[in-house]
C-alpha positions in Angstrom: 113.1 110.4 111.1 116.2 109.3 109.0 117.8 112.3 106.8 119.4 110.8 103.9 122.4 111.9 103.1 124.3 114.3 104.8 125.9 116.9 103.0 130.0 116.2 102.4 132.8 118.5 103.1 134.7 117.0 99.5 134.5 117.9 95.9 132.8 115.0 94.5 132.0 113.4 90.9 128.4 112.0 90.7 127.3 109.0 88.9 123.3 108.9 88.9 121.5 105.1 88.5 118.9 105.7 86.1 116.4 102.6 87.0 115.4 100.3 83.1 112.9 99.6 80.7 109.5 100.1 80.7 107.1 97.1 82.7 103.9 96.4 81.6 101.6 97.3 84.4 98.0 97.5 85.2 96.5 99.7 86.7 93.2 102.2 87.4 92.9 105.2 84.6 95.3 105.3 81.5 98.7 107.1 80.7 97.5 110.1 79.9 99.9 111.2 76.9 103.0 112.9 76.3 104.2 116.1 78.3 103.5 118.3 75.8 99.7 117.7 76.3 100.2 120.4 79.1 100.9 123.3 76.6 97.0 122.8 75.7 95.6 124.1 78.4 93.0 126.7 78.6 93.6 130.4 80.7 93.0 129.6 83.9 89.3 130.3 85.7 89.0 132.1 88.9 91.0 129.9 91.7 91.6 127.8 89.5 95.7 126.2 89.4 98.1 127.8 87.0 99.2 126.0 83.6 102.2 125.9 82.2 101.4 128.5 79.7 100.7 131.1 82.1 103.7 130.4 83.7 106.1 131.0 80.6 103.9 134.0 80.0 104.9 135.5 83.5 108.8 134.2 83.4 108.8 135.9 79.8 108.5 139.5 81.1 109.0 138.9 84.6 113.3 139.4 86.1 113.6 136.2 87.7 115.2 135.1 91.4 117.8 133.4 91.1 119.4 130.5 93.2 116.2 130.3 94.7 114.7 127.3 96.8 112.0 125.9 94.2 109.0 123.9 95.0 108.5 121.8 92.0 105.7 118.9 91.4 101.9 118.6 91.5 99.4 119.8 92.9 100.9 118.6 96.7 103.6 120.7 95.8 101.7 124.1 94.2 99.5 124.0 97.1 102.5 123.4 99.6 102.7 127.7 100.9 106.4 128.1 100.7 106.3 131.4 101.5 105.3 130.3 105.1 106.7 127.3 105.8 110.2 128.1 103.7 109.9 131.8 105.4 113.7 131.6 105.5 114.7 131.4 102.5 114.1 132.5 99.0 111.2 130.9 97.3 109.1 130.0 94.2 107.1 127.3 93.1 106.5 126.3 90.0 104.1 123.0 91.1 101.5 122.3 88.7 98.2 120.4 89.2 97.7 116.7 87.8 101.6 116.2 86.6 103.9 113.0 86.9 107.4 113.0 87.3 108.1 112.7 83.3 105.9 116.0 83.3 108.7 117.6 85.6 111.5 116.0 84.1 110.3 117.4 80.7 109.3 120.9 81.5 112.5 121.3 84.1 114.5 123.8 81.4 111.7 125.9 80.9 110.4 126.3 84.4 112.8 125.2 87.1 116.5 125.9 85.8 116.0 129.4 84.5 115.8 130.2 88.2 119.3 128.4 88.8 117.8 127.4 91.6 120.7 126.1 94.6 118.1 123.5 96.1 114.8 122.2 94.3 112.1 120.4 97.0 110.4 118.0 94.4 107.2 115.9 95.4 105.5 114.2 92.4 104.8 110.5 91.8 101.8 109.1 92.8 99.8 110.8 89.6 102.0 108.3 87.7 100.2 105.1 89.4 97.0 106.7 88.9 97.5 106.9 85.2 98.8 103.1 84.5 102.8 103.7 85.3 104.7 100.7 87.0 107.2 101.5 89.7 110.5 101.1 87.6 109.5 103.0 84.7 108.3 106.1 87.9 111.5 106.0 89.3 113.4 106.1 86.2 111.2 109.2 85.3 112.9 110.2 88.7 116.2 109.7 87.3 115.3 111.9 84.0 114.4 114.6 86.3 117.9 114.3 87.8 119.6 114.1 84.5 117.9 117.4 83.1 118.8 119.1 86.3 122.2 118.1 86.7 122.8 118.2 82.9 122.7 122.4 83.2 123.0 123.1 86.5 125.1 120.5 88.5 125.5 122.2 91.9 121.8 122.4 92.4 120.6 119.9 95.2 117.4 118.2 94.6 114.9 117.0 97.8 112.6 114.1 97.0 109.8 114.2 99.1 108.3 110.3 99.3 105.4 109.8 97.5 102.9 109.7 99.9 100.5 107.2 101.4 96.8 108.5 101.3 92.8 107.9 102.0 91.9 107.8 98.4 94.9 106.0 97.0 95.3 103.4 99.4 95.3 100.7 97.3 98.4 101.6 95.5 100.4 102.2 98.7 102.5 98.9 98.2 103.7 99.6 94.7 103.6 103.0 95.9 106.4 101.7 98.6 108.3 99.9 96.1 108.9 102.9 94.1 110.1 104.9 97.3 112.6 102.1 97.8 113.3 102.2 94.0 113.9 105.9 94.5 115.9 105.9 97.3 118.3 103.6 95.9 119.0 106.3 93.2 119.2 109.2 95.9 121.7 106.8 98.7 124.3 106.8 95.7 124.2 110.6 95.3 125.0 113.6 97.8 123.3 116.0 95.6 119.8 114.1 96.0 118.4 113.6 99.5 115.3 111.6 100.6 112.3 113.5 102.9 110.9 110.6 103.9 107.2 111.6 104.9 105.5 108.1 105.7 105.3 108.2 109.3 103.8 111.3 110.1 101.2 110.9 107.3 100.5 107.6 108.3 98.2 107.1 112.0 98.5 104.6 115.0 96.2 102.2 112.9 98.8 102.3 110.3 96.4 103.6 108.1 96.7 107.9 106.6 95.2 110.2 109.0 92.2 111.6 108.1 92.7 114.7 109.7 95.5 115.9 107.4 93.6 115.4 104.3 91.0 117.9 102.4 87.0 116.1 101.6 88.8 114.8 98.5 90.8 112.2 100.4 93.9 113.2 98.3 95.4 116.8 99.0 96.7 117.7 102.3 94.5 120.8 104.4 96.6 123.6 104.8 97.6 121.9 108.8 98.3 118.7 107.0 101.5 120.1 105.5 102.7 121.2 108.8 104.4 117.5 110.0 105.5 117.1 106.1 107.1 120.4 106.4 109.0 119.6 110.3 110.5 116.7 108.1 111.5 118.8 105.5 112.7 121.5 106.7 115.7 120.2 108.7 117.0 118.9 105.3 117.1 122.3 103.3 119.9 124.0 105.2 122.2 120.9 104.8 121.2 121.1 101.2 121.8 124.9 100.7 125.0 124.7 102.7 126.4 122.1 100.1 125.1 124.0 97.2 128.0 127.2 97.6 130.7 124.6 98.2 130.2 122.6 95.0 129.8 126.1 93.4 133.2 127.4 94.9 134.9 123.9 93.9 133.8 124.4 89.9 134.8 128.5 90.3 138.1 127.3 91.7 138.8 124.4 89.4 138.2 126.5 86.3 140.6 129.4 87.5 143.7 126.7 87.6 
């Protein structure tokens, strides 16, 4: 397991790679229209996932935490329990069910940075295949999460979790990979992004996903299956959140001179 990168002891100016145009690619479903299509939604049912709605209903009346660790994404990430596998630190997630990354990027002022959040675990990507997206034009949508996080809160760390290989997807795992590579281009040429790579340990012996770690739906993980995803991530969050009050000291300190 490779944690990538490690956190740096120096005040640093960040240049973020934001990956080109748009690729014509085909692929199984269609694009399934702009963000804003999420603002539609219906109350929820009975276990059934939150929409953005109700959660701008609840942060409108609710005192928020702030410098939290936020869980952000689809519905990997809303059904990732980070109250017990992020017992230690502060939490909330604000995953919702079905979204790409230009859903996070575009929603990421109204539910993400009114938490000010020091470190944001992000895993979202693989919806964007589903729904016609080629690799570059993904990762790009990667970089415009970046920019709208960095653009308000620049301190914040951000943890990409790889988009991950699985039973019901498997034919999209190599442009799948590409994107991860894509990705991690953008994350080795900033300290304030780190890469949680979780290939191997969702992958078997055969080289094929594990069966085990996935629900009847051959997509989402069973609530074991996010165990060896969380032993990889874990390790990275405290280099993250120990970075996070030394950039904040360095922008207290410079604007005092």
């Amino acid at each position: 397991m490779k944690i990538h990168p490690p956190w740096l002891l120096a005040c640093s100016i960040v240049t973020v790679l934001v990956i080109g145009t748009q690729v014509v690619f085909a692929q199984q479903g269609e694009y399934a229209g702009p963000p804003t299509r999420w603002l539609d939604e219906t109350p929820r049912e009975i276990n059934r996932r939150p929409t953005i709605p109700e959660y701008l209903q609840e942060m409108a009346w609710k005192e928020l935490d702030q410098e939290v660790l936020l869980i952000a994404g689809s519905a990997t990430a809303w059904r990732w329990n980070d109250q017990k596998w992020f017992s230690d630190f502060r939490t909330v997630n604000r995953g919702f069910g079905g979204s790409r990354l230009d859903d996070n990027a575009y929603f990421a002022g109204q539910l993400l940075i009114p938490f000010k959040p020091s470190t944001i675990v992000l895993y979202a990507g693989d919806n964007d295949f589903w729904q016609g997206q080629s690799p570059s034009v993904t990762a790009g949508h990667f970089g415009d999460f970046v920019n709208a996080v960095d653009e308000v809160l620049p301190d914040t760390q951000i943890v990409f979790v790889s988009i991950r290989p699985s039973i019901a997807r498997w034919s999209m795992w190599n442009v799948m990979q590409e994107t991860n590579t894509l990705i991690r281009q953008q994350i080795d040429a900033n300290p304030n992004l780190y890469y949680a790579d979780i290939t191997d340990v969702t992958l078997g012996t055969d080289g094929r996903p594990r069966r085990e770690l996935f629900i009847e739906d051959d997509l989402h993980l069973t609530a074991p299956g996010y165990l060896p995803w969380s032993r990889v991530v874990k390790p990275i969050v405290p280099q993250a959140e120990a970075r996070y009050p030394h950039l904040k000291g360095c922008a207290l300190r410079g604007a005092q001179r």
